[in-house]
N, CA, C and O of each residue as an XYZ file, in Angstrom:
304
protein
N      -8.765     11.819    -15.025
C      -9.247     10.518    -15.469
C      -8.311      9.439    -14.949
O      -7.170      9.805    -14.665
N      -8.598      8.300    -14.801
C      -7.695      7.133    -13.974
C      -7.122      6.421    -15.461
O      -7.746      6.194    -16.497
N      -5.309      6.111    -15.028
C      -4.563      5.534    -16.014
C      -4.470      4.327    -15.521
O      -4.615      3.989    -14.346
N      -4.288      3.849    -16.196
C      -3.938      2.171    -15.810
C      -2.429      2.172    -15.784
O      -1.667      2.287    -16.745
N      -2.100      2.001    -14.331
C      -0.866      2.215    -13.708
C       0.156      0.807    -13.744
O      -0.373     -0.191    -13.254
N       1.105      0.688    -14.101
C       1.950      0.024    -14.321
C       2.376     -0.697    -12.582
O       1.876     -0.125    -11.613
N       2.973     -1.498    -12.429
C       3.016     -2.054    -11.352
C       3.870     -0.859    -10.404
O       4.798     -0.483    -11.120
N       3.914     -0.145     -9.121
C       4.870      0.443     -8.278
C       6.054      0.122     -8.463
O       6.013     -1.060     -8.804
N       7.343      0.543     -8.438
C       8.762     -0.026     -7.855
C       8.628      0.188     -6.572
O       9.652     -0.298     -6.091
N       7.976      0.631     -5.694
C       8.335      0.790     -4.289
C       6.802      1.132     -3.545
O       5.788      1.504     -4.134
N       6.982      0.862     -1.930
C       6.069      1.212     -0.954
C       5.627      2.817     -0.991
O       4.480      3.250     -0.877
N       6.477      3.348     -1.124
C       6.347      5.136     -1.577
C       5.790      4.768     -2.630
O       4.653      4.393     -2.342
N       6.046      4.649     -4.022
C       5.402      4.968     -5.408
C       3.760      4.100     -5.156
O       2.890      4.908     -5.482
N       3.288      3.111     -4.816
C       2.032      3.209     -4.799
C       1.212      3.828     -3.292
O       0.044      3.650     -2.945
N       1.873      4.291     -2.876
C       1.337      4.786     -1.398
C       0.707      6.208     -2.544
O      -0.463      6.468     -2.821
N       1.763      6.794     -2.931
C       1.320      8.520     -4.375
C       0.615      8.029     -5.003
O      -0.267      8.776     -5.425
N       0.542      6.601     -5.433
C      -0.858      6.494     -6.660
C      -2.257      6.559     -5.944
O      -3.242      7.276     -6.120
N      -1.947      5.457     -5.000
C      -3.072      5.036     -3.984
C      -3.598      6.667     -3.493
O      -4.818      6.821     -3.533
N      -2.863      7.738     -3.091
C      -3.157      9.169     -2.983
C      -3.891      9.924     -4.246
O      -4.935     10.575     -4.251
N      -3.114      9.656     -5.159
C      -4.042     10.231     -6.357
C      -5.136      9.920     -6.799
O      -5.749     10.711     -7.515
N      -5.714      8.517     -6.431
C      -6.746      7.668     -6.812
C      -7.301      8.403     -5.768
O      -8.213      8.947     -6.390
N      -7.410      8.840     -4.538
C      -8.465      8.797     -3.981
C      -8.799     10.673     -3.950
O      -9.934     11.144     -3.880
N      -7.983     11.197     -3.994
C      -8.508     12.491     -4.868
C      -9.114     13.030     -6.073
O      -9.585     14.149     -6.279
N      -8.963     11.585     -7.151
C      -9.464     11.318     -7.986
C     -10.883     10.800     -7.915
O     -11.683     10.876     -8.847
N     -11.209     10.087     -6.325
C     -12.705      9.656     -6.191
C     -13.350     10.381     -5.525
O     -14.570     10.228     -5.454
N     -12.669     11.419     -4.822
C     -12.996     12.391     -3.594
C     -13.670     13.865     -4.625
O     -14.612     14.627     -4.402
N     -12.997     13.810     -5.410
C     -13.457     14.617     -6.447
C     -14.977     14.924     -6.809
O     -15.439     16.065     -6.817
N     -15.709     13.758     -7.113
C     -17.028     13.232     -7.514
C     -17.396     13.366     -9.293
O     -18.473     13.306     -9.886
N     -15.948     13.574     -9.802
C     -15.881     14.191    -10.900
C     -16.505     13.188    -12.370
O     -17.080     13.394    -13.439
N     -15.732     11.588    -11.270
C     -15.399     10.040    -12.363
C     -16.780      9.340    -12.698
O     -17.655      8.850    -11.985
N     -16.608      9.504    -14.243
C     -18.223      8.619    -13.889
C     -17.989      7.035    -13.454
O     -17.035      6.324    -13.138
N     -19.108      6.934    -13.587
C     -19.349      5.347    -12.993
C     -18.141      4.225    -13.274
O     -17.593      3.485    -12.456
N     -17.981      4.315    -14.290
C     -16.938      3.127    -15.123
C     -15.364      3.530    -14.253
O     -14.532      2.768    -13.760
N     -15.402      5.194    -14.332
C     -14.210      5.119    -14.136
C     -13.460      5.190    -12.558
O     -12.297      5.121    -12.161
N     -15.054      5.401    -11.786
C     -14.606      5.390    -10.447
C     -14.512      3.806    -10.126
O     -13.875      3.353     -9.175
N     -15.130      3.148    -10.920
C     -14.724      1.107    -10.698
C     -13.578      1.269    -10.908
O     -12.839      0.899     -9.996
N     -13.114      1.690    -11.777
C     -11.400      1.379    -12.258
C     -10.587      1.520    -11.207
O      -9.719      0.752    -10.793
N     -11.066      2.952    -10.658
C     -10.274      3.715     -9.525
C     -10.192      2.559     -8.663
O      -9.160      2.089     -8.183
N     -11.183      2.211     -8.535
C     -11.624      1.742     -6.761
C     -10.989      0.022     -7.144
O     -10.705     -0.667     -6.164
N     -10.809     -0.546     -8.450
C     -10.258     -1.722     -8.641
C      -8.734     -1.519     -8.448
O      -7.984     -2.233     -7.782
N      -8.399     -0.339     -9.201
C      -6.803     -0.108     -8.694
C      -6.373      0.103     -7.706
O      -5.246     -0.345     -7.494
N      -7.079      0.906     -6.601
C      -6.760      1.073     -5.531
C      -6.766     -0.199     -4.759
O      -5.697     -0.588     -4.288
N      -7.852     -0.889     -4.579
C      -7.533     -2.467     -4.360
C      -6.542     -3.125     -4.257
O      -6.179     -3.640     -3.199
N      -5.768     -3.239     -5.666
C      -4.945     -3.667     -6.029
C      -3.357     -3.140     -5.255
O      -2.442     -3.781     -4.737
N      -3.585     -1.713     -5.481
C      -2.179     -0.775     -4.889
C      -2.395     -1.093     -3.058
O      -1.340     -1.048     -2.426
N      -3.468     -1.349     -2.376
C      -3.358     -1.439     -1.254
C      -2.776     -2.972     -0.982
O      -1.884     -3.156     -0.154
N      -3.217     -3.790     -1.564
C      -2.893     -5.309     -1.322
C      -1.468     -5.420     -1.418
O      -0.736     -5.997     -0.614
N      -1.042     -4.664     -2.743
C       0.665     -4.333     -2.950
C       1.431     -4.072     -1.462
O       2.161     -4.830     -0.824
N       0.960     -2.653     -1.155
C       1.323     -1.538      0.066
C       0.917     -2.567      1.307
O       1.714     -2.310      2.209
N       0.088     -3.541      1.703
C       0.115     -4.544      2.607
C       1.064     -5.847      2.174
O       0.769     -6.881      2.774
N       1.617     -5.897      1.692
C       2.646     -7.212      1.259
C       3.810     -6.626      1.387
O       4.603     -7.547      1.583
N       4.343     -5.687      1.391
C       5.419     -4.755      1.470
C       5.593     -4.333      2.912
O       6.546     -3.896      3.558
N       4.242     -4.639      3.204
C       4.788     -3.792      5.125
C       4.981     -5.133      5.533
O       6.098     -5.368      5.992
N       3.944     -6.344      5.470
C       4.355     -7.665      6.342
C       5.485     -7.434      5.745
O       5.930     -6.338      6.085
N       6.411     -8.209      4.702
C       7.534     -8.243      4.284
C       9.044     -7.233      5.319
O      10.138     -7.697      5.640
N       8.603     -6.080      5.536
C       9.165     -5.548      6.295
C       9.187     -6.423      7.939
O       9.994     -7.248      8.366
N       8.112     -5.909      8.493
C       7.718     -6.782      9.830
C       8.372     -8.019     10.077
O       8.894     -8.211     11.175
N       8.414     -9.123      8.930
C       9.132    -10.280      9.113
C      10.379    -10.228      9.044
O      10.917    -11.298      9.331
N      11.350     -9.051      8.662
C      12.368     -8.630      8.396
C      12.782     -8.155      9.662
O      13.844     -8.603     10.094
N      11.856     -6.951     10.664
C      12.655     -6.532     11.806
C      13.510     -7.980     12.407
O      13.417     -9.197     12.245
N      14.114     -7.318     12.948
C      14.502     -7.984     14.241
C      14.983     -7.537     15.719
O      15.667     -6.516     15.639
N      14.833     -7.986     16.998
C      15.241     -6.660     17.739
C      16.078     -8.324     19.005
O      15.703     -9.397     19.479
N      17.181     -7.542     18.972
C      17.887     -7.675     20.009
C      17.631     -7.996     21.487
O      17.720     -7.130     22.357
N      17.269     -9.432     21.769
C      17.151     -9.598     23.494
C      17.507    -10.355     24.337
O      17.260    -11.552     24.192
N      18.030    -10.001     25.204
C      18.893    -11.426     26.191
C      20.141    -11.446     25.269
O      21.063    -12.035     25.834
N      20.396    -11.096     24.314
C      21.703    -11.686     23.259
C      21.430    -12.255     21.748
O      22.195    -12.337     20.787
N      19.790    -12.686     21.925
C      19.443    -13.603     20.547
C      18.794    -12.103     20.017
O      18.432    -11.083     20.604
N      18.857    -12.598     18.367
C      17.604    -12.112     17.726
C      16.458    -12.729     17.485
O      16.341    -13.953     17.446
N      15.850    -12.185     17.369
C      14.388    -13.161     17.323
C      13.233    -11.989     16.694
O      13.299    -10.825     17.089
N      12.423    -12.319     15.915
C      11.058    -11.870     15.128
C      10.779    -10.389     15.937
O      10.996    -10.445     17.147
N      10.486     -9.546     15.595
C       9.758     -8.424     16.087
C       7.993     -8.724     16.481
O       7.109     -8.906     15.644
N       7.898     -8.713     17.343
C       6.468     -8.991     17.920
C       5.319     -7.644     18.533
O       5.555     -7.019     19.567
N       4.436     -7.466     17.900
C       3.600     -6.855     18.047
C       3.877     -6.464     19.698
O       4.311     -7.266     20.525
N       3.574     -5.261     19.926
C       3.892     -5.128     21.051
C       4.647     -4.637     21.901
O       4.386     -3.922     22.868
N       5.688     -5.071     21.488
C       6.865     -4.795     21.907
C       7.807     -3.790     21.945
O       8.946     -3.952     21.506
N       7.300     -2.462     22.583
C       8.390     -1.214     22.459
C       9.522     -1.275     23.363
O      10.380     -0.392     23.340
């Protein structure tokens, strides 16, 4: 059955919820009400798990010519 999950501390801890939710929908087990819940939390845990990776991304930085400067798509 889907719990109403407390906010993640980390990119790992809702990446495992976001996993359990969807074994939880993969199942076919949830009725109606509770596969909304699922599928509202998961929502929610992905929007988290996307704010956490930009956040990262704006964080790289890579070394060139001497400056640092933004990590840019692209760029291996």
């Amino acid at each position: 059955m889907v719990k109403t999950a407390k906010s993640p501390a980390s990119f790992e801890e809702a990446v495992a919820q976001l996993e359990g939710l969807i074994r939880e929908l993969e199942s076919g087990e949830l009725p109606l009400d509770g596969a909304l819940s699922a599928y509202k939390q998961g929502s929610e845990l992905l929007s988290f798990c996307q704010s956490r990776l930009t956040d990262a991304e704006q964080q790289l930085k890579v070394l060139e010519n001497g400056v640092l400067r933004p990590l840019e798509p692209g760029n291996d």
